[in-house]
N, C-alpha and C positions, 0 to 999 in steps of 0.2 A: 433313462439309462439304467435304473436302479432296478426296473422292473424285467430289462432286455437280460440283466446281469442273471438277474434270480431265476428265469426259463431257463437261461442256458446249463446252470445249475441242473436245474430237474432234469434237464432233457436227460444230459451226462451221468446224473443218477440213475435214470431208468435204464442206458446202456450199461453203464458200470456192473449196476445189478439184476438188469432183467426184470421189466415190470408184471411177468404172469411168474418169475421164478424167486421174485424177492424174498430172503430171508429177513423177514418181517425181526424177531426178534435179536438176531448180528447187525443190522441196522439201527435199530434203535442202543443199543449196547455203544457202539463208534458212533451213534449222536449223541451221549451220555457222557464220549471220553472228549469228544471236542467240546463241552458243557462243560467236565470240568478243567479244561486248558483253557478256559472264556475266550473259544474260539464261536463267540455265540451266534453268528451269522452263518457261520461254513454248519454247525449242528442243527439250525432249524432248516436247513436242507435236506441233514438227514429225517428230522421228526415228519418235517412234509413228504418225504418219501413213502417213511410208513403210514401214514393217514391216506396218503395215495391206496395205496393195498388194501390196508384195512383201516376203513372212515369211523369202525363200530370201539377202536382198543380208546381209555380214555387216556393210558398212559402217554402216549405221543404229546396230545392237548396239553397235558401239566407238563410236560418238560420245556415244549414248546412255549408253555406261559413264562417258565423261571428263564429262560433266554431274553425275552422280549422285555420283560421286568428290569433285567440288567441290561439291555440298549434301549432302559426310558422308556420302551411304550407299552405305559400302561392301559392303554383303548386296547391295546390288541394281546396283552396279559388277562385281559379281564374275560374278556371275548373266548380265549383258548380255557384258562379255567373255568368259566362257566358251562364250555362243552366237557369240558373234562368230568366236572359234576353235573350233568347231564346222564352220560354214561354210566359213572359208576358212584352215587351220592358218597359214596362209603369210603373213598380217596380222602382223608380228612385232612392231606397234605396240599390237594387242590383248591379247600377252605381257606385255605391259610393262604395261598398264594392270592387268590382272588383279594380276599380283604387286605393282602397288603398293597396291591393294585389300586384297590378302591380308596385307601386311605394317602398313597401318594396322589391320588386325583384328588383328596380332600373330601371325598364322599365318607367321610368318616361314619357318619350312621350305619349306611349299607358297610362299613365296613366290620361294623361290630355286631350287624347281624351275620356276617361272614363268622366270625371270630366264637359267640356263643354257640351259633351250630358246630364248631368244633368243638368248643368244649364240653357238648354233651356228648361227644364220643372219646376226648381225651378231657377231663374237666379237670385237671392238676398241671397240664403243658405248660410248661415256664413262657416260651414265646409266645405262646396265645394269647398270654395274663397278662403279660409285659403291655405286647400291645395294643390290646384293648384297651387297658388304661390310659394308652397314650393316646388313644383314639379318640376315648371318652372327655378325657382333658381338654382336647382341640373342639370338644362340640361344646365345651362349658358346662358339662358336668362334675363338676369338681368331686362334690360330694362323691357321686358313683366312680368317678378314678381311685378315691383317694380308700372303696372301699376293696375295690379291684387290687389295688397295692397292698394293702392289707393281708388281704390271701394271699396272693404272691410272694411277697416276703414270712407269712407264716410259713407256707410248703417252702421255700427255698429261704432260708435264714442268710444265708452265705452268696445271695447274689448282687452282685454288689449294682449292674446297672440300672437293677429294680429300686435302689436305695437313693441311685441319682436322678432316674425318673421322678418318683417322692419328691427330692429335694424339685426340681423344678415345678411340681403341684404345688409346694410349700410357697416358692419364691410367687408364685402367679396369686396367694393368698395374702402376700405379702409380709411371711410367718419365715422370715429370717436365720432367728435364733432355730426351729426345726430344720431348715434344709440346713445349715451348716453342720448341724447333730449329724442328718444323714448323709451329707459329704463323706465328715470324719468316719462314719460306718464304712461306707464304702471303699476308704482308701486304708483300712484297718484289714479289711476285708483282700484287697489287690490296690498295692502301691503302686501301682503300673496303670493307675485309672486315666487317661489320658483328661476324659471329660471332666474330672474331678477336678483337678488343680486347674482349668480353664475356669468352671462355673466358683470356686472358691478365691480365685482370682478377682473377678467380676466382684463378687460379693465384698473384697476388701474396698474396690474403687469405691463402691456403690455405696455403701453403709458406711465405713470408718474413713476412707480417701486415707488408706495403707498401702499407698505405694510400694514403701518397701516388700510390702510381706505378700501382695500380688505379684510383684518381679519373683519371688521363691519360688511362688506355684507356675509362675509363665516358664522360669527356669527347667522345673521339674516336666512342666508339659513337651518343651521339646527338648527334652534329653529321651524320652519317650515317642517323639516322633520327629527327628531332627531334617525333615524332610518337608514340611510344612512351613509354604511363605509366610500365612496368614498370622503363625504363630510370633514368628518375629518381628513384623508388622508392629504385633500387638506389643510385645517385649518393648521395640524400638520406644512406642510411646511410653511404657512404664519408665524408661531409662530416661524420657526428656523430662517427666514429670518428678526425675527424681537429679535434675541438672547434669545427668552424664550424657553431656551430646556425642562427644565419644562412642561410648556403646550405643546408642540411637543408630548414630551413623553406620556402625558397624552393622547392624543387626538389618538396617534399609541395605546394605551392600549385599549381606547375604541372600536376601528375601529376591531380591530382582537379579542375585546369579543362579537363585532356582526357577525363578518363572520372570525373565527378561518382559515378560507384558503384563506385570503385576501392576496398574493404574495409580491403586494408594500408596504401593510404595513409590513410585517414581517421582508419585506429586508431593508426599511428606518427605522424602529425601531431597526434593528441591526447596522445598521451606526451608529445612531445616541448612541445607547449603547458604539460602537467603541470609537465613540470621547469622550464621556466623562468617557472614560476608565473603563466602564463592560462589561470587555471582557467577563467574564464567560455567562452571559446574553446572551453577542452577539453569542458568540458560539455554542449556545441555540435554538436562532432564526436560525441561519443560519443551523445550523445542519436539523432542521425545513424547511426552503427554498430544502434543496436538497431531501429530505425525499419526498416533495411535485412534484419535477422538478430534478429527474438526470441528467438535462442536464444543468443545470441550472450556466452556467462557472461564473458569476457575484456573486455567492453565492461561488462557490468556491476561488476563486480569492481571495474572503473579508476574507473566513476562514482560508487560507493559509496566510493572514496577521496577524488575532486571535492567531494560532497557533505558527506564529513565536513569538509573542508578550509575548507566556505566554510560550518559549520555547520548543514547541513541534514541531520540526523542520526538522524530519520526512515526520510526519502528512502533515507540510504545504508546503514539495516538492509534494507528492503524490496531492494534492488539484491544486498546480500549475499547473504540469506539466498537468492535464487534460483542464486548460486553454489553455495551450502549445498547446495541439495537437487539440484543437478544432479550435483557430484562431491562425492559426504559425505566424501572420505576424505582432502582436503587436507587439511595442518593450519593454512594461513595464512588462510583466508576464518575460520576459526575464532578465531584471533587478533584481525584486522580485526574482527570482530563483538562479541568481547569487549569490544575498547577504546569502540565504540559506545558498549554498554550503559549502561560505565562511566562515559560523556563525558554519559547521559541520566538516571546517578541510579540503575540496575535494577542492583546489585552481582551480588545471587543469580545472574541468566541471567549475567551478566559473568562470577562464577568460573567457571561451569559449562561456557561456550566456551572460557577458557582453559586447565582443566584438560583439556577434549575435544583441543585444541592440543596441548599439551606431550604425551599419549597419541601421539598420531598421530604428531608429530614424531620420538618415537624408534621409532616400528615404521618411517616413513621411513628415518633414521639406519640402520636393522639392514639396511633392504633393499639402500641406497648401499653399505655397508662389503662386503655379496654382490656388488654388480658389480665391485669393485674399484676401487682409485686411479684418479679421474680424469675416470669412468665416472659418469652420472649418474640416477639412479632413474626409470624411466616415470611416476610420479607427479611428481617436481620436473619433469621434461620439458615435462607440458603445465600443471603450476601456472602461475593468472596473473599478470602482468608488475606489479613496483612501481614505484614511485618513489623516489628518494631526496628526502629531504629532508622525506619527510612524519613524523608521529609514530610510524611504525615504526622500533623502534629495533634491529631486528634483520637490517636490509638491507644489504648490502655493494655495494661500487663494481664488486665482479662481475656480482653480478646485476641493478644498475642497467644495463650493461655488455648483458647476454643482453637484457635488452628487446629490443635491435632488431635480436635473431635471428628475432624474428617477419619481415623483412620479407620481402620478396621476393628469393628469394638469388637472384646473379650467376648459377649453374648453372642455375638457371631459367628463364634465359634464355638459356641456351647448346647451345638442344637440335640439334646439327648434325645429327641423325635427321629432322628434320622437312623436309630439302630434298628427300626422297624423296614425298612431299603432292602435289606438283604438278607437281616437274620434267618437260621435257620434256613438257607435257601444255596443249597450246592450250587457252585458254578463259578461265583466271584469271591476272589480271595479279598476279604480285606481286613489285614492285620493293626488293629486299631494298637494293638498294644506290643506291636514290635518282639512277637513268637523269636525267643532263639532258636536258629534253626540253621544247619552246617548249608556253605553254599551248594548249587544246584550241580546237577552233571553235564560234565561237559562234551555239547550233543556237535554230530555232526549232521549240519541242518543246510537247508537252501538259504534260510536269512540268517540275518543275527541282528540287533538291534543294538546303534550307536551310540559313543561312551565317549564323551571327549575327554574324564578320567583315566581309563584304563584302555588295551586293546579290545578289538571286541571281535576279533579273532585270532586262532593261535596258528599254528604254523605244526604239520604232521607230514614228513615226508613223501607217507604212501597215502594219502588223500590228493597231496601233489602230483603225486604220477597219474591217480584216476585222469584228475582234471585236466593234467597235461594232454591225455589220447584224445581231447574232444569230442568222447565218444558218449556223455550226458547231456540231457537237454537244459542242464541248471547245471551253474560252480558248487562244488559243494563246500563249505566252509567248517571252521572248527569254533566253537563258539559257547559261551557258559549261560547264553541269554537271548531265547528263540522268542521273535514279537510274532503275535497275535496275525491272522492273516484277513484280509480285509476281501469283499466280495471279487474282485478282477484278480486278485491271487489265486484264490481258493477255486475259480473257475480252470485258471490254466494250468493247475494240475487234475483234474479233474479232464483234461483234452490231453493233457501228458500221459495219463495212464489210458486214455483210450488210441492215443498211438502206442502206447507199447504192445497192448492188447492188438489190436491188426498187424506190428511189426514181428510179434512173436508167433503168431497164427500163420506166417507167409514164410519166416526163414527159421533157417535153424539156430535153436537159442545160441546164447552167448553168456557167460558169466555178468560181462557189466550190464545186460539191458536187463537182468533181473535185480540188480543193485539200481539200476534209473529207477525201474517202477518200486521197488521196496522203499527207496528215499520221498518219493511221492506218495505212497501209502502213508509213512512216515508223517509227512507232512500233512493231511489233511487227518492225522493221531488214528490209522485205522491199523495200529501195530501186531494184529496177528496176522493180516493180511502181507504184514511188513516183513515176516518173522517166514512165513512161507516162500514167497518170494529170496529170499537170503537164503535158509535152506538151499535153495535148489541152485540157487546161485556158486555156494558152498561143494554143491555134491563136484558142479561139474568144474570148482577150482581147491581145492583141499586147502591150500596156502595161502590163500585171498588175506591177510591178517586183516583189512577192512570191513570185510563181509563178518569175523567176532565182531570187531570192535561193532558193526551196526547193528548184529544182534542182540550182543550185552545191551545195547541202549536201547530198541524196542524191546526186548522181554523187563528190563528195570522200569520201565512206564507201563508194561503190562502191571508189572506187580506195585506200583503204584494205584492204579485206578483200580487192582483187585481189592483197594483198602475197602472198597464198596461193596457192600453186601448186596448183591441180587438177586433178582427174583426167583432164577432157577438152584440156585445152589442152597443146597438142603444142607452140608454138612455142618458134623459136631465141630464145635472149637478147635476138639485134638487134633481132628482129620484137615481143619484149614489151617491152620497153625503149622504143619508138617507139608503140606502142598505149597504153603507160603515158603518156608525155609528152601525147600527144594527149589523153588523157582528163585531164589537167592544165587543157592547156589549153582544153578544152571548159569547165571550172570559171572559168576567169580571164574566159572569152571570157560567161559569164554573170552573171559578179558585174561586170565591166564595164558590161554593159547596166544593171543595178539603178543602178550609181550614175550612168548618164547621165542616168536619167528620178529619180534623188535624190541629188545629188553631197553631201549632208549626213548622209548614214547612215554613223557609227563604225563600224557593226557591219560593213558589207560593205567598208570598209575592212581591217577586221583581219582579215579571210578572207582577204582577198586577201594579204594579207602575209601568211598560213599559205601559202597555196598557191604564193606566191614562193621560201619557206623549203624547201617541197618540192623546187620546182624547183633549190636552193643558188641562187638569185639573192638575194642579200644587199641586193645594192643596193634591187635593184624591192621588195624587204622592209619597208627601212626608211624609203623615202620613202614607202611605203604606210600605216605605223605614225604616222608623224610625222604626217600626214594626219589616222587616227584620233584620237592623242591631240588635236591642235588642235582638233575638231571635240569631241569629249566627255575632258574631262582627268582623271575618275574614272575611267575604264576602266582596273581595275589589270591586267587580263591584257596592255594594249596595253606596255604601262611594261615588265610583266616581259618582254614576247616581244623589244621592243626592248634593253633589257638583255641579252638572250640572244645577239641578232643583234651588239651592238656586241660582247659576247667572243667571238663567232665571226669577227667582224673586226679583234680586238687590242686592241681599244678599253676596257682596264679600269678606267679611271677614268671613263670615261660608263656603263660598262656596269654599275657596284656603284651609281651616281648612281640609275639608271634603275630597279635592285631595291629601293634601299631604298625609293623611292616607290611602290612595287609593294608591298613588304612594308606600309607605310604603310598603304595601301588594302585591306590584307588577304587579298593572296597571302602566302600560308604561306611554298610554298618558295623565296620570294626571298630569304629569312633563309639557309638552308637553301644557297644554293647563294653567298651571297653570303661565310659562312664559308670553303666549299669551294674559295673563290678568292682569298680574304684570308688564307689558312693560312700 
């Protein structure tokens, strides 16, 4: 289907553009902008288009690899850059993409032979050094990472990932007291290091068992990224290890309302329900656990404990015994099963598990005394987790203790290898460290993507009336959060604008059928395209107020992805610095006209205050804002952008006022940045 999907694709590009008349370079340009929207399946349609034309440009190749990189396939990343370098050796950015290919396939060698060919054409690149090192790490050259670090941190003093790199070469030498030196470097350096207070965390467990002072850094980790299940997970355990079931609880509640199929939290929140006896709760979760994982004997094991606990003792042989048969050679499900029997009257099968038990218990026993002191048998390792307090009377406060080894360790989350994924490589946003940055504009788009926080559409009268004539082949909606489109989207506008193209070649135009296809332009990010289309839509309705408002929002995404330098534009600073401002204000200059002919639309109010924001004109920002909100006083994006604007003006007691009613409304990171300024 995937591959029916991707011809039909091509075909409609070759219509779209004419496969002897393609503009090779406007093609690859709208595969660059759907690159960086990480629309990365609808853009390697466009990169395959141009390699259609011309097989000889190497540029296509590299873009086409950084796409494929960020949807995981690295065989077919590795594949594109190596034609990429093929073509043109001298691309030293197709180096880099290659060997970061190579090193998430693990080929780490070939990937540091990727890595040193570039650094003898850029032999001081930060990213290059970073990850080589980490490269070199992964193949067990310690020595040569730790000299690669070296140089790294000479040429860059001040970068603090290179520091926490280091510190994990340090921890893999066993050299403690150095990585925690280069922790503290690094969060000296940027207190916002997310990985920092993870791996400093770890290190409290690990070396001194400072629970306290790991909860501070777990603390700090997600006040810095307070959108991570894993992190709370981990908190959760800190807080059991430090007697606050409470907060444990709280922090499992959190974690599975951000990711409902979170595994460890479901099953350490059913523990933890066990010991302080909600069984009914627990029962809940675990029922949940096997729902998720039939195979799942650690969920069953625990329910077949629930079960006896609340008398259903049935239920909890049938739960048992499927531990029974998946691992025969525990000897506690055989216990557990014993007591069953005994609890329903059946002595015979009772002796006969617990003699099968005490068996097994001591060929355990003989295996543990073979590891040595300390050391604990592959069997007790993945035996499942008890309870205390139930009618085993064989369970110790240690092993009640290892229960919540199961969760998700701190290390787990400290993988400093994984900045080599995407570094340096346009396309995929990923803000490790929580960029403040005012909310987005608010686009009138085909989708919008669901929020059971907030709305996730707004409501504009004369978008209404469009929609009302049924005269588009899509609703248009109003919306601050446009999702990604996936291959059977991206096809059917791509047939959307090849009917408009036949429907406008046979009648005579209309104002809305160049607003259909400008909105489908729109949508597959090809906004000059979008920007022409509207024009002429414009000529032939002067009053359209829609037809502004949808070219303020394509030409503000043109000058968006103009932040990119390209290949053909030559100018000085001065000359794009002034082409930029102008294209600014070509935006101001048409969300003005919207609100002359509807001085009551929120929505092009708060554009307008984005695009003041751009300009740093604060002021024009926030009388803009104040505007919106008076006119629609649920718009939490207007709340938080003004909060934004008042702590860019000093103003922290309006500006935390302004977030929390923002948070209120169901922006997230108003919480989130509202912490970051109350520290």
């Amino acid at each position: 289907m995937k591959k029916t999907i991707l011809l039909i694709l091509s075909v409609l590009l070759s219509s779209l553009y004419g496969f002897s008349q393609i503009n090779t370079d406007r093609v690859l340009r709208v595969g660059q902008n759907a690159l960086y929207f990480e629309d990365y399946m609808l853009s390697i349609q466009y990169f395959n288009r141009v390699i259609q034309a011309k097989p000889y440009m190497a540029q296509p190749y590299f873009f086409r690899a950084i796409a494929k990189i960020n949807l995981e396939d690295y065989v077919g990343a590795e594949q594109d850059a190596s034609k990429a370098i093929e073509l043109n050796p001298y691309l030293t950015d197709a180096w880099e993409v290659r060997g970061v290919a190579r090193q998430n396939l693990g080929r780490n060698a070939d990937a540091i032979s990727d890595y040193d060919h570039a650094l003898e054409l850029l032999p001081r690149n930060r990213q290059l050094l970073f990850n080589k090192a980490l490269a070199q790490q992964d193949t067990g050259d310690l020595s040569g990472a730790d000299s690669t670090f070296t140089s790294l941190l000479s040429f860059y003093p001040g970068f603090d990932s290179g520091y926490l790199g280091r510190a994990r070469l340090h921890l893999e030498r066993a050299d403690t007291a150095a990585a925690v030196a280069d922790i503290d470097k690094a969060l000296s350096i940027n207190k916002n290091a997310v990985n920092a207070y993870i791996m400093r965390a770890d290190i409290a467990i690990n070396r001194d068992s400072d629970f306290e002072r790991a909860a501070a850094d777990m603390d700090e980790a997600i006040r810095l990224q307070p959108r991570q299940p894993g992190l709370y997970v981990n908190r959760a355990y800190l807080r059991y290890k430090l007697d606050d079931f409470f907060g444990a609880m709280a922090d499992f509640d959190y974690a599975i309302q951000l990711d409902p199929i979170n595994e460890a939290a479901i099953f350490n929140r059913a523990l933890l329900e066990m010991e302080t006896s909600a069984n009914d709760k627990a029962l809940v979760d675990l029922d949940r656990l096997v729902e998720l994982d039939p195979n799942n004997t650690r969920a069953y094991y625990n329910r077949s404990i629930v079960n006896h606990a609340k008398g259903r003792n049935r239920q909890a042989v049938a739960d048992i015994s499927k531990v029974i048969d998946e691992v025969p050679d525990l000897p506690d499900p055989y216990f557990l099963r014993s007591e069953l029997y005994r609890a329903l009257g059946e002595m015979r099968l009772a002796e006969r598990d617990y003699n099968r038990g005490i068996d097994l218990s001591r060929k355990a026993q003989k295996m543990a005394d073979s590891f040595g002191p300390g050391e604990i048998a592959p069997e007790q390792a993945q035996a499942p987790a008890r309870q205390p307090g139930d009618s085993q009377p064989h369970e110790t406060s240690a092993e009640a203790a290892r229960r919540f080894a199961t969760l998700l360790t701190v290390a787990d989350n400290a993988e400093i290898h994984e900045e080599y994924n995407n570094s340096a490589i346009r396309g995929k946003v990923q803000d490790r460290n929580l960029h403040i940055e005012p909310a987005s504009w608010m686009e009138l788009a085909y989708y919008t993507a669901n929020s059971e926080l907030r709305p996730d559409t707004y409501y504009i009268k004369e978008v209404d009336d469009i929609n009302a004539t049924r005269l588009l082949r899509y609703t248009i909606r109003v919306t601050p959060e446009v999702p990604s489109l996936d291959s059977d989207l991206s096809a059917s506008h791509f047939q959307s604008i090849e009917y408009y193209n036949s429907y406008l070649s046979t009648h005579t135009p209309r104002a809305i059928d160049y607003i259909g296809r400008a909105m489908d332009f729109m949508t597959i990010h090809d906004y000059s395209s979008a920007i022409r289309d509207i024009d002429r839509a414009l000529a032939l309705t002067p009053d359209l107020a829609v037809g502004y408002l949808l070219r303020a929002q394509a030409g503000y995404h043109n000058w968006q992805l103009d932040e990119r330098p390209s290949a053909d534009e030559q100018q000085d600073a001065l000359t794009r610095s002034t082409l930029r401002r102008k294209a600014l204000d070509d935006i101001l200059s048409d969300l003005t006209k919207v609100l002359d002919m509807s001085p009551g639309m929120a929505e092009a109010w708060y554009n307008k205050a984005i695009v003041h924001l751009a300009l740093e004109d604060y002021t024009s920002a926030l009388a803009a804002l104040n505007k919106a909100i008076e006119i629609k006083p649920d718009m939490g994006e207007a709340w938080y952008n003004r909060g934004y604007v008042y702590l860019r003006l000093g103003n922290e007691r309006l500006g935390i006022a302004d977030l929390s009613r923002a948070g209120q409304l169901g922006i997230i990171p108003a919480y989130n940045l509202i912490k970051r300024m109350t520290k």
